[in-house]
N, C-alpha and C positions, 0 to 999 in steps of 0.2 A: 504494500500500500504506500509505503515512504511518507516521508516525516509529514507532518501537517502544519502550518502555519497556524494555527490558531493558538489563542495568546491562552496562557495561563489562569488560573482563577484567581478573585482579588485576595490577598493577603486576608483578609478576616478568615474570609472560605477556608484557606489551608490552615491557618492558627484555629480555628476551631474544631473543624475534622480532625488534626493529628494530635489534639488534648484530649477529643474525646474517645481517639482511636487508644489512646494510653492510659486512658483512664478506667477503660472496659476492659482493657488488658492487666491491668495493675487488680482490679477489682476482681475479674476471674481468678487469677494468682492465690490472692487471698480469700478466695469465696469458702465459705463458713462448712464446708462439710463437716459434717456433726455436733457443728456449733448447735443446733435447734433442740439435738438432744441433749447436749451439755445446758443448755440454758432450763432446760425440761428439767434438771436434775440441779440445781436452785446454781449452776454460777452465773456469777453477775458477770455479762456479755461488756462491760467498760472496762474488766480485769484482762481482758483478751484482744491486748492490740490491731489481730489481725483483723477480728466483727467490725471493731469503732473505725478503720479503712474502709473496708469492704463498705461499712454504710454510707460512710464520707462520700466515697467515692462514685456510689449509688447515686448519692443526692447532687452531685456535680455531674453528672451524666444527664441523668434526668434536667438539670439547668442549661448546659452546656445543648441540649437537643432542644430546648424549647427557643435559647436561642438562635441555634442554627436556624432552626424554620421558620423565624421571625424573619432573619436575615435572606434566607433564601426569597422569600416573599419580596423584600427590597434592595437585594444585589443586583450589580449589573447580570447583566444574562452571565448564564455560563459560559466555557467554552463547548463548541462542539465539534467533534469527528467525524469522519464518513466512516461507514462502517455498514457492514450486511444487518439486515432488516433484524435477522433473526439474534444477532447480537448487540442490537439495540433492545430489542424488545429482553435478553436477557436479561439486559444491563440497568434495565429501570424495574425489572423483577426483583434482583437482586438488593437493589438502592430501596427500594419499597419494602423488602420486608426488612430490611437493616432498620429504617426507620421505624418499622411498625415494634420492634422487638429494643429499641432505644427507649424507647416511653413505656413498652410492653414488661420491659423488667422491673425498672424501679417502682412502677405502681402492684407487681404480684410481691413485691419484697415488702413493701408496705402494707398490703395485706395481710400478707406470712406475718408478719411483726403482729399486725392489731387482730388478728384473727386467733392465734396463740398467746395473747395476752404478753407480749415481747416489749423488751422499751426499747426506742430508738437512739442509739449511743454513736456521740458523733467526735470528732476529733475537737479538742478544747475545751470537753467536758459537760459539751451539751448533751442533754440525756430528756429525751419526752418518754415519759414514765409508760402516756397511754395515747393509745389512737382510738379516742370515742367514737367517730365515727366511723371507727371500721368495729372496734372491740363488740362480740354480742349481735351482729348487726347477720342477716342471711346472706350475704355478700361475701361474707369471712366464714359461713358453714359451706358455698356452695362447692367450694373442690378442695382439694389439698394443696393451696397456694405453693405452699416451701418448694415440692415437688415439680409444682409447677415452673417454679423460679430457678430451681435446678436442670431442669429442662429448656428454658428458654435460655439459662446464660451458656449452655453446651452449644445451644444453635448458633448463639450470635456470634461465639468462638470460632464453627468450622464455617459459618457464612464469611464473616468477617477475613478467615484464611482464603476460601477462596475467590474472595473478591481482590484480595492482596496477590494471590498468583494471576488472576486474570488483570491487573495493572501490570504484572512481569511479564506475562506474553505479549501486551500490546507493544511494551517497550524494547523485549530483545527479540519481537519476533517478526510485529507490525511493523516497530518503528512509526507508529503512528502520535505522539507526542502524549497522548492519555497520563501517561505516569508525570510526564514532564509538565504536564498546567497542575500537580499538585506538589512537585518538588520541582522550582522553575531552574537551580542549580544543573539540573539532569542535563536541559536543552542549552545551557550555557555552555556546559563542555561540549558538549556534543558536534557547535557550534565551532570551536575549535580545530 
């Protein structure tokens, strides 16, 4: 296909996609496997550094996405590539359920939490004891949240992988600049 002229995304675009791309990576990392039952068995989840990230990290994903989509709304356009129909249309599949499972986890974590009677422990010692309107509520009986949170942040791990190898084929295979309007460095050397 060879390189494409199209210009890069604006600076907000990449500084917000690669915090939140590190943040959902940092937060999986630390994701609380059997913390739920340890908390079930009275420890206090602010004693275990790794929960008060993991939640941190939760609630800056969850911000970091509602700004993204603010911004997306009022960004210049994107850039765009030529590309077969069928990988376009993969490519906003993919980008669609990224975003659907950005907002999709921090709120089943939130559930998990108030559904379980959990507090929310955040880094600096903030701690909400209770989520009244989740705690008791048939919203918090209707599934097994946790599970469900455990389930969703596995998806967003191997989506999130292969949407990062599908930006490495465009780039050593298309050479179609895709990688390079999110790391504008790439197209500089390149340039070279």
């Amino acid at each position: 296909m060879g390189t494409s002229s199209s210009s890069p995304y604006d600076a907000l675009s990449r500084v917000l996609h690669w915090l939140t791309a590190l943040a959902v990576l940092v937060a999986f990392i630390l994701g609380p496997e059997g913390f739920g039952r340890l908390m079930r068995q009275g420890v206090d989840p602010a004693t275990r550094i790794g929960i008060v990230w993991h939640e941190s990290l939760g609630l800056l994903v969850l911000g970091l996405t509602l700004i993204r989509l603010i911004w997306v709304a009022l960004r210049p356009r994107a850039p765009e590539f030529p590309m077969p129909t069928w990988m376009r249309l993969a490519s906003k599949a993919v980008h669609g359920l990224l975003w659907l499972l950005l907002l999709a986890l921090p709120v089943t974590a939130l559930l998990t939490l108030g559904g379980e009677g959990h507090p929310l422990t955040l880094l600096g010692g903030v701690r909400v004891e209770q989520l009244p309107w989740i705690t008791g509520s048939a919203l918090a009986r209707m599934v097994d949240w946790g599970d469900l949170h455990g389930a969703l942040g596995d998806t967003i791990v191997w989506l999130a992988g292969l949407h990062a190898l599908a930006a490495l084929y465009h780039h050593a295979v298309l050479k179609d600049g895709v990688l390079a309007a999110m790391l504008p460095w790439l197209a500089r050397r390149g340039a070279r």
